[in-house]
N, CA, C and O atoms as CSV, one atom per row, in Angstrom:
chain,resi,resn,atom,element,x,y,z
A,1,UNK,N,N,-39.181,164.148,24.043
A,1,UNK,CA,C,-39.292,163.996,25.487
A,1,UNK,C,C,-38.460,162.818,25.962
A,1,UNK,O,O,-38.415,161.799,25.273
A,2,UNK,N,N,-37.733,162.924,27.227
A,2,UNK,CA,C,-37.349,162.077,27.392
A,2,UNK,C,C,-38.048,161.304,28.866
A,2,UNK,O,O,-38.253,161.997,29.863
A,3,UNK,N,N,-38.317,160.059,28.853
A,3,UNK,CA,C,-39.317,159.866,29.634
A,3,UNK,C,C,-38.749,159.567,31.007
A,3,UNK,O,O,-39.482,159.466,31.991
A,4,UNK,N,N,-37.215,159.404,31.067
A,4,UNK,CA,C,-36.227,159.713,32.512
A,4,UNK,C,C,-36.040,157.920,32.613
A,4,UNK,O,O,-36.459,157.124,31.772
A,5,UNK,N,N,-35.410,157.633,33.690
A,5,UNK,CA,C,-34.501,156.597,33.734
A,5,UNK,C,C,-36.050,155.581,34.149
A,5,UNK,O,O,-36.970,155.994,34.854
A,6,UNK,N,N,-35.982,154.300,33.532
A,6,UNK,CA,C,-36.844,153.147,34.300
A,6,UNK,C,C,-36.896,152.962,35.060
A,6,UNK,O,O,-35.866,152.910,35.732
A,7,UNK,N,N,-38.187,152.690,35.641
A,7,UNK,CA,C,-38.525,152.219,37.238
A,7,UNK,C,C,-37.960,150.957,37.358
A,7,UNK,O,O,-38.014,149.917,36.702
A,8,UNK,N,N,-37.268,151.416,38.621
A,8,UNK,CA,C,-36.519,149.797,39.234
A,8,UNK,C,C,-37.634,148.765,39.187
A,8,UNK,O,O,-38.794,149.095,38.943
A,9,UNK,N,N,-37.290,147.602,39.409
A,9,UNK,CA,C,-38.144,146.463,39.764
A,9,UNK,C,C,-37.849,145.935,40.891
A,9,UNK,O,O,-36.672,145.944,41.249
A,10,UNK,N,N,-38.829,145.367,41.689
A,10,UNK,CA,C,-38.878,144.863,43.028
A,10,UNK,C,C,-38.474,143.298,42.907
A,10,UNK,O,O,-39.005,142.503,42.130
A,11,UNK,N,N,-37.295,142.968,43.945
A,11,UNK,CA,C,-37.121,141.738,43.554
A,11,UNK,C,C,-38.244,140.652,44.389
A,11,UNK,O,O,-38.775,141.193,45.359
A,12,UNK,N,N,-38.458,139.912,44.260
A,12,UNK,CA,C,-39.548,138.990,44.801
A,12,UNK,C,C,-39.030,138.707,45.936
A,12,UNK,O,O,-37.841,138.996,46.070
A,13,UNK,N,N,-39.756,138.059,47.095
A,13,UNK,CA,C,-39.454,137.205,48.076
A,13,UNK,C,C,-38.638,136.213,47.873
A,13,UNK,O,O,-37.806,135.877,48.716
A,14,UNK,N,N,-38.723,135.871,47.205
A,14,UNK,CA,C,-38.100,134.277,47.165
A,14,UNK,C,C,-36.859,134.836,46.703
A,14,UNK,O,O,-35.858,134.356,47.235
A,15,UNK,N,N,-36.634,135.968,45.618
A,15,UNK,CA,C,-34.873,136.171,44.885
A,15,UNK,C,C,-34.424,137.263,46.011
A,15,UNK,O,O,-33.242,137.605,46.055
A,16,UNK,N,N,-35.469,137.859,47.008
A,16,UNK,CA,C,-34.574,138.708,48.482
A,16,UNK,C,C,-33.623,137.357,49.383
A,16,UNK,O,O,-32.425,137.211,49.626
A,17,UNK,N,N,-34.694,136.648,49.648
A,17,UNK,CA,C,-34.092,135.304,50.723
A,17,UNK,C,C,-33.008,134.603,49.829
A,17,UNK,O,O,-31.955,134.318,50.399
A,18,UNK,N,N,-33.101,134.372,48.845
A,18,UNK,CA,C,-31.899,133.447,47.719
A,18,UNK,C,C,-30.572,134.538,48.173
A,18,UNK,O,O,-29.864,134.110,49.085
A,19,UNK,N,N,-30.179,135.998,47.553
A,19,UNK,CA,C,-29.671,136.736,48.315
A,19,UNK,C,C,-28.819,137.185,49.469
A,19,UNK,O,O,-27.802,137.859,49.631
A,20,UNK,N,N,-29.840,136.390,50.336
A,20,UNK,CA,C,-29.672,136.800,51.728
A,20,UNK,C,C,-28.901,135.317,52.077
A,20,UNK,O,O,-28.278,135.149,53.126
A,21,UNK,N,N,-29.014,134.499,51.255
A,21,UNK,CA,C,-28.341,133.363,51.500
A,21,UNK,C,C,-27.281,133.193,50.993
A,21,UNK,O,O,-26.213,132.977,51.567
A,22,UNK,N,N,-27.569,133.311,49.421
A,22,UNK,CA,C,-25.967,133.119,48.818
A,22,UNK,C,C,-24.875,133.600,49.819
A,22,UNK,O,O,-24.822,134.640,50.475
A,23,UNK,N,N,-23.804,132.278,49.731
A,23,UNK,CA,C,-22.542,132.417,50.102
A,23,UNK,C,C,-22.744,131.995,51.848
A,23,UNK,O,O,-21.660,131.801,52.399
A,24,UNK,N,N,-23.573,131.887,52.460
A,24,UNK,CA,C,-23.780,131.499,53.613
A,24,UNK,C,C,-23.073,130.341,53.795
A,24,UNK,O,O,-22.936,129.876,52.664
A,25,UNK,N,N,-22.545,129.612,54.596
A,25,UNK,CA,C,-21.699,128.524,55.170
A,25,UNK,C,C,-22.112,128.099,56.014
A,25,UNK,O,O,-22.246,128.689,57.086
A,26,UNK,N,N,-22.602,126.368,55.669
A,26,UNK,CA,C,-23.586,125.886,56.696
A,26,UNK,C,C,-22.619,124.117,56.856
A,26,UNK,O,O,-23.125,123.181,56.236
A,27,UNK,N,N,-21.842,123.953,57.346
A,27,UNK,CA,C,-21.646,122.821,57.898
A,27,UNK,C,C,-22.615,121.450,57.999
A,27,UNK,O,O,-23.545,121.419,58.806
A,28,UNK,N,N,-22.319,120.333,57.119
A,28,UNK,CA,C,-23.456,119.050,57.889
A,28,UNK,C,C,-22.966,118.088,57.793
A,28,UNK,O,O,-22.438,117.504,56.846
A,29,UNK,N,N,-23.120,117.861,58.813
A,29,UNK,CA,C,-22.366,116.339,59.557
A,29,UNK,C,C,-23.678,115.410,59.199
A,29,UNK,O,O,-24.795,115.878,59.420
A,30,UNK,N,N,-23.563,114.351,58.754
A,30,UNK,CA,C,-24.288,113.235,58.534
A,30,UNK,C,C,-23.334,112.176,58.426
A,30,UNK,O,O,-22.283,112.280,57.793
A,31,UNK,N,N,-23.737,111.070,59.100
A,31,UNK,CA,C,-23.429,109.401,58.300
A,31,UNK,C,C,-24.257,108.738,57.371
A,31,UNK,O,O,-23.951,107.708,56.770
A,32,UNK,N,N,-25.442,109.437,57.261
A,32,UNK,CA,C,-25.978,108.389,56.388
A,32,UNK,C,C,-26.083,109.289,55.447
A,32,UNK,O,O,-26.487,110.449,55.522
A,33,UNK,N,N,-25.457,108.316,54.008
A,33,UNK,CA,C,-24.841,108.971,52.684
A,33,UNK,C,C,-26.400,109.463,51.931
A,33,UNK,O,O,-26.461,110.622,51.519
A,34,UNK,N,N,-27.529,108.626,51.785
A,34,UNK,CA,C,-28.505,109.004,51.114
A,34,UNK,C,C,-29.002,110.406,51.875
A,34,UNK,O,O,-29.201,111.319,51.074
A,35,UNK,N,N,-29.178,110.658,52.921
A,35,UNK,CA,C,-29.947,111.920,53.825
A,35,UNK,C,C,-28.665,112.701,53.470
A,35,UNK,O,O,-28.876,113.870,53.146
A,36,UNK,N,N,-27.687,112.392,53.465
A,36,UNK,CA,C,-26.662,113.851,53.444
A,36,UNK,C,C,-26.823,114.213,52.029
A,36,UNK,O,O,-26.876,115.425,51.822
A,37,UNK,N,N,-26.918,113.390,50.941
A,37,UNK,CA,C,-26.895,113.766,49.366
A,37,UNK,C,C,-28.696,114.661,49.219
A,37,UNK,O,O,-28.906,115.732,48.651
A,38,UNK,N,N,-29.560,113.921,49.816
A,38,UNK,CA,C,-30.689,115.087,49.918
A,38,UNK,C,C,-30.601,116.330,50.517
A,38,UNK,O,O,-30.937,117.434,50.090
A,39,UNK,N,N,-29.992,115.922,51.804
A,39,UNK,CA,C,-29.959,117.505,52.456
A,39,UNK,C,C,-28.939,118.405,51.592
A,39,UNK,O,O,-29.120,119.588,51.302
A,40,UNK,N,N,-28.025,117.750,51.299
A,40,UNK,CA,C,-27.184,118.913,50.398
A,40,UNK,C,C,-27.927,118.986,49.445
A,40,UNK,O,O,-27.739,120.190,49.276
A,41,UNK,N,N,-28.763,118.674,48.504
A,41,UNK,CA,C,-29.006,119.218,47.251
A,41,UNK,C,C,-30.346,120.550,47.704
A,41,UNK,O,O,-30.602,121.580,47.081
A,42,UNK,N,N,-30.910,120.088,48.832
A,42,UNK,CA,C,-31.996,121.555,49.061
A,42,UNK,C,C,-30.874,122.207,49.618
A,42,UNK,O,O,-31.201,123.180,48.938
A,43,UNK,N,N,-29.928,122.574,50.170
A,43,UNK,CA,C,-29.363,123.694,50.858
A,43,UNK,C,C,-28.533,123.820,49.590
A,43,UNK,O,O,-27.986,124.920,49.660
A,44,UNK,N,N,-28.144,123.136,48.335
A,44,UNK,CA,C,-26.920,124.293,47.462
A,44,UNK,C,C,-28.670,124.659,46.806
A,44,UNK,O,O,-29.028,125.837,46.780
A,45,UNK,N,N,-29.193,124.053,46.540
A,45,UNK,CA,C,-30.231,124.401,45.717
A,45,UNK,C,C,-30.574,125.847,46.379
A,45,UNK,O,O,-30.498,126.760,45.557
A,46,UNK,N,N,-30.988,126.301,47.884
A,46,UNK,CA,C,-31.109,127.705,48.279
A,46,UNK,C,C,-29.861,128.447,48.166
A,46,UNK,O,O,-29.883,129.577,48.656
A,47,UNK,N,N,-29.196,128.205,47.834
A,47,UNK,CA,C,-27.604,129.143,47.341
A,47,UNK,C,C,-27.112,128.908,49.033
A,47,UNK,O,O,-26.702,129.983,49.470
A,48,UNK,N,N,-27.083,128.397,49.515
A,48,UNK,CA,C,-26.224,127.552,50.802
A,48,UNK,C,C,-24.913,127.748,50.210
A,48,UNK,O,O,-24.989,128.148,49.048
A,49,UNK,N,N,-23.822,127.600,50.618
A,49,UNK,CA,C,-21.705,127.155,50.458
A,49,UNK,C,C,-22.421,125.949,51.712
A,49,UNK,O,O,-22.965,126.328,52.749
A,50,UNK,N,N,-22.280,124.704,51.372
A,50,UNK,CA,C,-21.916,123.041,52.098
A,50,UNK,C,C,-20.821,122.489,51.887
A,50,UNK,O,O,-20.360,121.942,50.885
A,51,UNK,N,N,-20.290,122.726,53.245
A,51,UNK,CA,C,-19.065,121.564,53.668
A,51,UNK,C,C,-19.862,120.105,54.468
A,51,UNK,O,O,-20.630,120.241,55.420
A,52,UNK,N,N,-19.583,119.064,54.007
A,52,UNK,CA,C,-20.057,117.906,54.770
A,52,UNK,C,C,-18.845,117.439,55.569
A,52,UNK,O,O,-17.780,117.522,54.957
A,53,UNK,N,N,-18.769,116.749,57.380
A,53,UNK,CA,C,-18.351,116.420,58.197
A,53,UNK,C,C,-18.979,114.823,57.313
A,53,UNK,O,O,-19.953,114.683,56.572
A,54,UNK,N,N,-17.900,113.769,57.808
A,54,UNK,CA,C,-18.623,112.432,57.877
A,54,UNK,C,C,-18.357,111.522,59.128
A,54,UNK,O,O,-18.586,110.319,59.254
A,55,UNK,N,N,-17.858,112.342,59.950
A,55,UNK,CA,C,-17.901,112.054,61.220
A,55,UNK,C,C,-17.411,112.609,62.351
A,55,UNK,O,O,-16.983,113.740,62.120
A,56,UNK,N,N,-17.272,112.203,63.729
A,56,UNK,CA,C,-17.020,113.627,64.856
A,56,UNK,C,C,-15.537,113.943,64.381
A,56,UNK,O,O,-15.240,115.121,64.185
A,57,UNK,N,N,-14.828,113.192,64.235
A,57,UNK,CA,C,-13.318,113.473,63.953
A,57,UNK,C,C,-13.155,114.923,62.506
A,57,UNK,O,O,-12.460,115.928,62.653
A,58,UNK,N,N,-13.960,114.619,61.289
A,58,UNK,CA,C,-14.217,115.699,60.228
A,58,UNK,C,C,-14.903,117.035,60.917
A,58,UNK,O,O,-14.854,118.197,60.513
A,59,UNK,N,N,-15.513,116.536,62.007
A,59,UNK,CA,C,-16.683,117.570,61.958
A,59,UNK,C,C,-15.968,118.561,63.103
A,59,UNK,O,O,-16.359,119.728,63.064
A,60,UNK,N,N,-14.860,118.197,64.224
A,60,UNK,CA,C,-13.985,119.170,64.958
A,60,UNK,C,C,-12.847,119.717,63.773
A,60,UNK,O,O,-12.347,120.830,63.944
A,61,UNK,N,N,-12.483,118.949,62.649
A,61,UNK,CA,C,-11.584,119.431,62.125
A,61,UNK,C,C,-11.893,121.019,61.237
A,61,UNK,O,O,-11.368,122.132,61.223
A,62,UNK,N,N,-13.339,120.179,60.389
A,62,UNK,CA,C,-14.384,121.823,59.931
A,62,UNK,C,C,-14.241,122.820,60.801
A,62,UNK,O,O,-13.650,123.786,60.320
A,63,UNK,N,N,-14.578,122.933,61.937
A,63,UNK,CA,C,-14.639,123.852,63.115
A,63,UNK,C,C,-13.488,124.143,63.343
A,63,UNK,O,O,-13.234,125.335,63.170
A,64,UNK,N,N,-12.862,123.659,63.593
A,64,UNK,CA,C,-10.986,124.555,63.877
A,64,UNK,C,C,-10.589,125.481,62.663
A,64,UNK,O,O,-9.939,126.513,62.827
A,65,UNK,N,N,-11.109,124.954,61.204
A,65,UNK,CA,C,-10.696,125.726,60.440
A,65,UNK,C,C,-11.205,126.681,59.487
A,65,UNK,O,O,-10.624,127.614,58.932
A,66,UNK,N,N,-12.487,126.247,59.392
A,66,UNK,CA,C,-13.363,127.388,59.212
A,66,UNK,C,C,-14.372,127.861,60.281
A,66,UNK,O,O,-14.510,127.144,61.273
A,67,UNK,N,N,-15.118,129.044,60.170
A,67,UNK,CA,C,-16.752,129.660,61.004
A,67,UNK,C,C,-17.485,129.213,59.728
A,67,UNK,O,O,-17.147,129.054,58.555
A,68,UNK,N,N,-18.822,129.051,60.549
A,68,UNK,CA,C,-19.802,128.500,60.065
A,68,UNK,C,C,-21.009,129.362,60.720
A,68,UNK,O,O,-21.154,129.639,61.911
A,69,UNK,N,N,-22.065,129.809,59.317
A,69,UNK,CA,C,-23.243,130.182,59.897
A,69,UNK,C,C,-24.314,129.312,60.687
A,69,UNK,O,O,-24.990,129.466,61.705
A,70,UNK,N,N,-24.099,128.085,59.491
A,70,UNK,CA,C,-25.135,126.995,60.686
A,70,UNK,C,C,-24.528,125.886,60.601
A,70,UNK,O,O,-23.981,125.694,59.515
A,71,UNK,N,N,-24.379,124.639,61.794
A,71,UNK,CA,C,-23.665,123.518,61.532
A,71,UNK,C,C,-25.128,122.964,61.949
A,71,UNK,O,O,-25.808,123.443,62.856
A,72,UNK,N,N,-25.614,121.504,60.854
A,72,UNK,CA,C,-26.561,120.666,60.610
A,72,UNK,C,C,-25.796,119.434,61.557
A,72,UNK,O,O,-24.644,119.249,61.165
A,73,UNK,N,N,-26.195,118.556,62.718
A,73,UNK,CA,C,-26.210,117.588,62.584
A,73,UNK,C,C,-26.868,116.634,62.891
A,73,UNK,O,O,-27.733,116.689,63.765
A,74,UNK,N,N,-26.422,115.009,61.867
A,74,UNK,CA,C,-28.015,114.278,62.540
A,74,UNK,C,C,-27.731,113.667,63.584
A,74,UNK,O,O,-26.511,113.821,63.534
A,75,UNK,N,N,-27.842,113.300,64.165
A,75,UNK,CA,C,-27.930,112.777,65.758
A,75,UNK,C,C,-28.772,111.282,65.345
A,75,UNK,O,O,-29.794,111.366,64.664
A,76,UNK,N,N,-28.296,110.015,65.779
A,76,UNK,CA,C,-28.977,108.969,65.939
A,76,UNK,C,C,-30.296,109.417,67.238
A,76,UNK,O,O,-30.027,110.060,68.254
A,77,UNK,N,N,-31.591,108.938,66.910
A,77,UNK,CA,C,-32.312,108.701,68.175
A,77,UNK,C,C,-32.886,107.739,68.402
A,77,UNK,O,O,-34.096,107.712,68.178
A,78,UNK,N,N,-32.285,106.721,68.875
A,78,UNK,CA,C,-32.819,105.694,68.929
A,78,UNK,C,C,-33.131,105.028,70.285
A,78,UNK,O,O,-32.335,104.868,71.210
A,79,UNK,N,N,-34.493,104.652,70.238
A,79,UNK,CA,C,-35.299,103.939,71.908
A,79,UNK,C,C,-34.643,103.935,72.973
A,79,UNK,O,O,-35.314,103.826,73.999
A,80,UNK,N,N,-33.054,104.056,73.124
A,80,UNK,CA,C,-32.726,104.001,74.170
A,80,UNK,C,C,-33.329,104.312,75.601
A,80,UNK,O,O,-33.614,103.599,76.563
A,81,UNK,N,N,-33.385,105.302,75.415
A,81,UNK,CA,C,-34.113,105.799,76.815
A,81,UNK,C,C,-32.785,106.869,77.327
A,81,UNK,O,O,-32.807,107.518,78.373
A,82,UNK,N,N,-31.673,106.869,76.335
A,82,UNK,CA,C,-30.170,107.873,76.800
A,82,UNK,C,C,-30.620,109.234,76.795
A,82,UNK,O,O,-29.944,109.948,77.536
A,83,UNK,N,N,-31.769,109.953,76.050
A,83,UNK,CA,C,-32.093,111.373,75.923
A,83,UNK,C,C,-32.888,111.378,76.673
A,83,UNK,O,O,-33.491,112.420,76.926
């Protein structure tokens, strides 16, 4: 007998979204070197593609030459009272 081809397996939640991410292109502008080295390691860690901006001048140049699914940036907020 032959018992016919194996049942597929269902991939999990977590390896659908990994997936659905790989190769995605997410832009992040940061100045501060410690928050940009964290934020990049969770976004390659979700299969993210990270280009880092290190400032407005990098971060129009990213944009002229590549598209981007998401551009990250941090924004100072500080007490001013300017926002």
């Amino acid at each position: 007998m032959n018992p016919g081809p194996a049942p597929r397996a269902h991939p999990t939640p977590e390896a659908e979204g990994q997936s659905e991410r790989d190769g995605r292109r997410v832009l992040l502008a940061c100045d501060r070197p410690r928050l940009g080295r964290i934020l990049r390691s969770l976004l390659d860690h979700e299969g993210y593609q990270v280009d880092e901006a290190a400032n407005i001048f990098d971060l129009v140049e990213h944009l002229d030459e590549q598209s981007y699914d998401l551009v990250l940036i941090d924004l100072p907020m500080e007490p001013s009272g300017n926002f």
